[in-house]
C-alpha positions in Angstrom: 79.9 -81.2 -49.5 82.3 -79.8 -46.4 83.8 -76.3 -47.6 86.5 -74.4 -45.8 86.4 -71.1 -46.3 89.0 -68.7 -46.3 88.8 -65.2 -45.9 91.6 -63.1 -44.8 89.8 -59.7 -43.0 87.1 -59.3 -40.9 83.9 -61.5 -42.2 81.0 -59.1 -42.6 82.6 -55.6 -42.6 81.2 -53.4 -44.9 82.4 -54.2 -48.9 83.6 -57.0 -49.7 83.2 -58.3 -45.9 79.8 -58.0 -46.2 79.5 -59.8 -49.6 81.7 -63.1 -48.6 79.7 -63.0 -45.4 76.6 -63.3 -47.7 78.1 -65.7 -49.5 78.6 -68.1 -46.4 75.6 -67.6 -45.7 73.5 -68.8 -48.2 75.8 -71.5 -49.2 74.9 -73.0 -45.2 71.2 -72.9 -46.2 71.7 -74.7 -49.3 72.9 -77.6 -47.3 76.7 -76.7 -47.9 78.9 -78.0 -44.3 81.2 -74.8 -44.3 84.0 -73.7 -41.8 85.0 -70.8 -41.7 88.6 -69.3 -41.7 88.2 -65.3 -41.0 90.4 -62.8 -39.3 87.6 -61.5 -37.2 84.1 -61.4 -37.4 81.0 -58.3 -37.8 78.5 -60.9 -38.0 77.6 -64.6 -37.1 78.2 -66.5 -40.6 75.8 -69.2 -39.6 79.0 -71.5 -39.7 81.5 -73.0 -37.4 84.5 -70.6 -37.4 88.0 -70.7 -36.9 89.6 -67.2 -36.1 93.5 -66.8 -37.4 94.7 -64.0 -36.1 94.8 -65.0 -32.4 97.1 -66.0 -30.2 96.3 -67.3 -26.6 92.6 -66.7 -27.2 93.5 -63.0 -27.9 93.1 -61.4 -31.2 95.6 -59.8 -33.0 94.5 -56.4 -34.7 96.1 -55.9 -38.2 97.4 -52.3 -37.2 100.2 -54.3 -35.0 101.4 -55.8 -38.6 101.4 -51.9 -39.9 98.8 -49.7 -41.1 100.5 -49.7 -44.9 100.4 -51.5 -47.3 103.4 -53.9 -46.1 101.7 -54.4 -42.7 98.4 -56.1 -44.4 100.5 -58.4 -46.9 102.1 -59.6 -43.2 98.1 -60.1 -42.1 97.5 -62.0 -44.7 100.5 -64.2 -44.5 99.5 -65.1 -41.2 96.0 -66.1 -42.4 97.1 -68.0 -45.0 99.7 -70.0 -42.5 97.0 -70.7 -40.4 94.5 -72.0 -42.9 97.3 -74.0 -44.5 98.2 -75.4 -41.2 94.5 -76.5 -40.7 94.1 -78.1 -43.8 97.1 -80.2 -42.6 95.3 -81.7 -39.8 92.4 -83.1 -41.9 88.6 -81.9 -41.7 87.7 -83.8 -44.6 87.3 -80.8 -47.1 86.3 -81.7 -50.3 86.9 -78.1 -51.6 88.6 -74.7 -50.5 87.5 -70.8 -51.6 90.5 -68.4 -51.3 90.0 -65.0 -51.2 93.2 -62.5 -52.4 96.3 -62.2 -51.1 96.0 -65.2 -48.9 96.1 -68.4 -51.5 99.5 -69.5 -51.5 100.4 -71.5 -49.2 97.0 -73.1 -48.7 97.0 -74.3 -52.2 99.9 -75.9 -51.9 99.1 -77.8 -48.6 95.3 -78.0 -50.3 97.5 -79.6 -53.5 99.7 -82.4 -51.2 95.9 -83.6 -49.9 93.9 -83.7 -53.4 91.5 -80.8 -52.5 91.0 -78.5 -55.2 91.6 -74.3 -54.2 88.6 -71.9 -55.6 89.9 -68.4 -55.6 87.6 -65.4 -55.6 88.5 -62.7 -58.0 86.5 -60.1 -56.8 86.9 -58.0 -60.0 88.6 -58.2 -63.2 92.1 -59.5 -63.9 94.0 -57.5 -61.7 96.5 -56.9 -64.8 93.9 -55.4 -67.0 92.6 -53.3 -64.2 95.9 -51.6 -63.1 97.5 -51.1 -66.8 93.5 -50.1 -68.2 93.1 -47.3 -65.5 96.2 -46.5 -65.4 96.2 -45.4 -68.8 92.9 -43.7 -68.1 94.1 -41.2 -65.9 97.3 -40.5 -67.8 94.6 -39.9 -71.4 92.5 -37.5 -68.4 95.7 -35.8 -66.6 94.6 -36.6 -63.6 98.2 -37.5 -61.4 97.1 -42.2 -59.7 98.8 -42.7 -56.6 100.2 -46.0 -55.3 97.5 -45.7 -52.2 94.6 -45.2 -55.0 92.3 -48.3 -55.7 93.8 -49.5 -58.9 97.2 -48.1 -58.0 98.9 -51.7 -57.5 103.0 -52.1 -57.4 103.8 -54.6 -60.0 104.9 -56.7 -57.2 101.3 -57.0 -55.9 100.1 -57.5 -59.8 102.8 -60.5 -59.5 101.6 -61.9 -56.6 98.1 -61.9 -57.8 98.8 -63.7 -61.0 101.0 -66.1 -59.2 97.9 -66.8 -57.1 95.5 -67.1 -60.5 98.2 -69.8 -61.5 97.9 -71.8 -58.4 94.6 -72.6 -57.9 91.8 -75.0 -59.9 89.2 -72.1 -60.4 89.3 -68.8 -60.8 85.7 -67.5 -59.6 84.6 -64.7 -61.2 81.3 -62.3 -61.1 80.5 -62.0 -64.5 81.0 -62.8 -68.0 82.8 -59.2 -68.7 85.0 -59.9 -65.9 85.8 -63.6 -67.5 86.6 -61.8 -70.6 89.4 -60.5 -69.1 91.2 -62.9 -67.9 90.6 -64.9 -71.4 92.3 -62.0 -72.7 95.2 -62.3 -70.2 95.5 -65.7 -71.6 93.5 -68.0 -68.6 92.1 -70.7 -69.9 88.6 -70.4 -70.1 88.5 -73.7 -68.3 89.7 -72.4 -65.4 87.2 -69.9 -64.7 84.3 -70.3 -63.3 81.7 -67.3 -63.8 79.0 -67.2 -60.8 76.9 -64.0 -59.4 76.8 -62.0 -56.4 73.9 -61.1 -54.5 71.9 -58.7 -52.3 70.0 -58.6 -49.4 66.2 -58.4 -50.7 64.7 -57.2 -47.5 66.8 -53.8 -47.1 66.3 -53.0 -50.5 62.5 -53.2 -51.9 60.8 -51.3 -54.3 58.1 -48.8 -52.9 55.3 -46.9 -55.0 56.9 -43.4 -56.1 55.2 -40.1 -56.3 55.4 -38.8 -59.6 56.7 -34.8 -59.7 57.1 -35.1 -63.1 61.2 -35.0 -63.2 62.8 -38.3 -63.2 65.7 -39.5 -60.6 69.1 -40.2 -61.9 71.4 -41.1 -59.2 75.1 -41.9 -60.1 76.0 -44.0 -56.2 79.5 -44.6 -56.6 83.0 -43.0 -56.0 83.6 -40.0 -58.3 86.9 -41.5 -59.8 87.9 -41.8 -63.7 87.6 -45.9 -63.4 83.7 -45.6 -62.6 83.4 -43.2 -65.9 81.4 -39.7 -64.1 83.5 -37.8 -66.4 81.2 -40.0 -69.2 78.3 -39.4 -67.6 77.8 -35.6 -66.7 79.3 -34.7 -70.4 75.9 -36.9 -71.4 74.2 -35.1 -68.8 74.9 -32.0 -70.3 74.7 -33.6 -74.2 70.9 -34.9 -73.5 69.6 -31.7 -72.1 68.1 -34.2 -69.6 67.9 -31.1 -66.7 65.2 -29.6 -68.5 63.0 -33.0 -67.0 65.0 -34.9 -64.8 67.2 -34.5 -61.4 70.7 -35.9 -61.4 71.7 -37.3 -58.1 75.8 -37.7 -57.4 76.0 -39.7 -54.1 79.7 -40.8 -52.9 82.7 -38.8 -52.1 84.4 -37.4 -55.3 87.9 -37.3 -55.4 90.0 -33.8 -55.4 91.8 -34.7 -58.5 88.6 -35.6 -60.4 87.0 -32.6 -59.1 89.4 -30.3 -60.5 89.3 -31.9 -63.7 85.5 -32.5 -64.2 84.9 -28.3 -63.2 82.2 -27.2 -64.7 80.9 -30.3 -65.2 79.9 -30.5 -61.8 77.8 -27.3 -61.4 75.4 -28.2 -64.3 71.5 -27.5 -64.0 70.0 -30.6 -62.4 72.9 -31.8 -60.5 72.8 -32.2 -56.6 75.7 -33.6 -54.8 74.8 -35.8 -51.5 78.2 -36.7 -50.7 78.4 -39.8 -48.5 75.2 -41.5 -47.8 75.1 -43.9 -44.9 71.1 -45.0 -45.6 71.5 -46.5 -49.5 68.0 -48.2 -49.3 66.4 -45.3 -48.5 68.3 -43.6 -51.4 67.8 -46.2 -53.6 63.6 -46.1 -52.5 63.8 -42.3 -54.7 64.9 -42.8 -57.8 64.0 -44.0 -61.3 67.4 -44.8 -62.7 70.9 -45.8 -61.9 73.4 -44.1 -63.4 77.2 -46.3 -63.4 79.0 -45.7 -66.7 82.1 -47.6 -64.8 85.2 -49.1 -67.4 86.1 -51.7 -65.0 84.2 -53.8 -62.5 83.9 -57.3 -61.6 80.1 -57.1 -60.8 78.6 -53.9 -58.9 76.6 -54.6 -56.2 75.0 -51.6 -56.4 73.7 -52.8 -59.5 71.8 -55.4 -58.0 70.6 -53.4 -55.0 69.5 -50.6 -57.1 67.3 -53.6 -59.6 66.2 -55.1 -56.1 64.7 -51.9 -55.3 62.9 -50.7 -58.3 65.1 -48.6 -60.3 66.2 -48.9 -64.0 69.6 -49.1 -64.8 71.8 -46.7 -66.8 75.0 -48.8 -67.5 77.9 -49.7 -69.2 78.6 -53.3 -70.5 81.8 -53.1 -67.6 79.9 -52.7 -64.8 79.3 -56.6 -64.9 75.4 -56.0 -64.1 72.8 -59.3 -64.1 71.0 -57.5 -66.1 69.7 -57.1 -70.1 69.5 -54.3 -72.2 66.2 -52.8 -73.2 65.3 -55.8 -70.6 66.1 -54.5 -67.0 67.8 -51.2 -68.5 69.9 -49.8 -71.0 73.2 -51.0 -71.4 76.5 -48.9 -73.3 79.6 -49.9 -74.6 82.3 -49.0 -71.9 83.4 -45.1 -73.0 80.5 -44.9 -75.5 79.1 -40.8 -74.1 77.2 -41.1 -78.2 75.5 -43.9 -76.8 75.3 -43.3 -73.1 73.6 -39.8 -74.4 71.1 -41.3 -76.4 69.9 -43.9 -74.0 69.4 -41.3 -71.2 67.6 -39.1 -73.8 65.4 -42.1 -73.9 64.7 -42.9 -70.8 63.4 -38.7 -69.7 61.8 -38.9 -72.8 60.2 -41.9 -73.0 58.3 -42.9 -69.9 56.5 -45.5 -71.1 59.8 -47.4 -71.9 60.9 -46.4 -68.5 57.5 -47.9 -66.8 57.8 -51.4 -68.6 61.5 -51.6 -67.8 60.6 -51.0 -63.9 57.9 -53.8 -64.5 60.6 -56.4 -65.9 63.2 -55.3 -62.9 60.7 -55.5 -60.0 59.5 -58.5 -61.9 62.9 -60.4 -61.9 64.2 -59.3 -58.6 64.3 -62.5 -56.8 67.1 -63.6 -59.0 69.6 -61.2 -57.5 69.4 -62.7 -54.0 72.7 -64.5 -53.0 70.3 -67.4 -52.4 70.0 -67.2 -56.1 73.7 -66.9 -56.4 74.1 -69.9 -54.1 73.9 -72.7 -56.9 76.8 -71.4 -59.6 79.3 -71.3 -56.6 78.0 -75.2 -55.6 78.3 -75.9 -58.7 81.9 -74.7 -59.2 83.2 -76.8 -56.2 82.0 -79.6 -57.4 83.1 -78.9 -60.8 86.6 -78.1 -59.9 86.5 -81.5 -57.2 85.8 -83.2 -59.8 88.7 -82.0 -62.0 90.8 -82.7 -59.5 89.9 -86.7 -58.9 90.4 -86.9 -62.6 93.8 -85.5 -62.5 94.7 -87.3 -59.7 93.6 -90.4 -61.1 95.9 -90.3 -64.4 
């Protein structure tokens, strides 16, 4: 199978960079013949690459286009001109993956030459998101900006779904994620669910000295959309300071500050901020803590499973994982719930002990090689689909 794939930042940088770099990876080791479209690149993808933003050899940076908003829809406009414009010359793709903001035009060119367009929804239906959180800050008080994460214009929520309509697949990270887009009225049919990954060698589980208080470590951005405000009221709820240390590592947003208060200056909290060295944070403690309401899959999920710890979750973090298998596992906004299953895991160490067995156990599945075989699978899926159309 030859795969161009287009991705309309820097391949590599940290986030989502990092995890579509992964991605090439791994699909070149499973025998896939990618090229590469990418801004710019961090890292050597292992692939043959074209860069788009360049002219006479000389690479344009996006802060040229404008450091807001308006400036990055003009970097990806350029990417997806240029990847349109090498489809046109041929290669012999027999699939494309699109990344946002940069699927237009190269499913339309992809269209006139019969090769099916995969595009990679990072995270949930970017609808669902924006109206979802949206409404969660306005139930909490807490004042969403345009600039914030899940502040979209409805012009970029437009643009987005006009994308979704475009292309053969939709790839998504998980089944919750799936859901809603089902529930945004996508065909099931068009989406294909597949996993991320993470990088088994950073993140390894070590033998931990018992002090006899358990590690909780929430590592995520104190916001309302990953749910802290859910989990320090269970914090509090459990009594779970009288055992155990809760660990708050990520930078916490002035707006959720001032609401949470109190919250924050419980018994048993420490706040880290920032952490550059996550594997080594990750090495010290028992369980992850991510009561989130909307993800499309957290990595952190996987890298906290790769490296030992239990996981403390929500059924919207979109975690490759099983309840009262790799962890325990709430309904989205359930504190009753979330309570009792942290009460469970201080109280109940033997629980926690054969959960770390299963996730230590199982961690080979969350390596992007591991993830390699859905996304395979979905090109040739949607290629397929797409000889059958054009066949009629």
């Amino acid at each position: 199978m030859r795969l161009l794939y287009s991705f309309p930042d820097t391949l590599g940088a940290p986030g989502i960079g990092t995890a579509a770099l992964e991605q090439v990876r791994s699909l070149v080791r499973a025998g896939v013949d990618v090229h590469v479209a990418a801004t710019a690149l961090a890292a050597d993808p292992g692939a043959p690459t074209t860069l788009t933003m360049t002219v006479a050899g000389r690479r344009v940076r996006h802060r040229l286009l404008g450091r807001d908003r308006t400036g990055a829809l003009r970097a990806y406009a350029w990417h997806d001109r240029r990847v349109a414009s090498l489809l046109s010359r041929g290669g012999g793709f027999d699939a494309v993956q699109a990344w946002p903001q940069a699927t237009l035009r190269t499913a339309r060119q992809a269209a006139a030459l019969g090769v099916p367009v995969l595009r990679q929804a990072p995270s949930t239906h970017t609808a669902h998101a924006v109206e979802s959180i949206k409404a969660l800050h306005e139930q909490l008080g807490i004042p969403m900006r345009v600039g914030d994460v899940h502040g979209h214009s409805r012009g970029l929520i437009e643009r987005e779904e006009r994308e979704y309509q475009a292309v053969d697949r939709i790839l998504v990270p998980s089944s919750y994620a799936a859901s809603t887009f089902v529930n945004r009225g996508v065909a099931a049919e068009r989406l294909a669910v597949h996993r991320f990954g993470c990088d088994l060698d950073r993140f390894q589980p070590v033998e931990r000295r018992d002090d006899g208080r358990l590690t909780v470590a929430f590592v995520a951005r104190g916001e309302p959309a990953k749910g802290l405000h859910h989990g320090l009221r269970a914090w509090e709820a459990s009594g779970a300071a009288s055992s155990a240390r809760l660990l708050l590592a990520g930078h916490i947003e002035d707006a959720f500050r001032a609401y949470a208060g109190p919250l924050l200056d419980q018994p048993g909290i420490e706040e880290l901020g920032f952490v550059s060295d996550v594997p080594e944070l990750m090495r010290r403690i028992d369980v992850l803590l991510l009561p989130s309401l909307n993800e499309g899959s957290a990595l952190v999920t996987y890298e906290a499973q790769a490296a030992g710890a239990v996981l403390l979750i929500s059924d919207a973090t979109g975690a490759p994982a099983e309840h009262m298998v790799h962890g325990l596992i709430h309904p989205a906004g359930d504190e009753a719930e979330l309570t009792e299953h942290l009460r469970m895991l201080v109280e109940d160490r033997a629980l926690l002990a054969r959960l770390r067995e299963n996730v230590i156990a199982g961690r080979d599945r969350l390596s992007w090689d591991a993830a390699a075989p859905d996304l395979i699978e979905a090109y040739r899926s949607a290629a397929s689909g797409r000889s059958q159309r054009d066949g009629a």
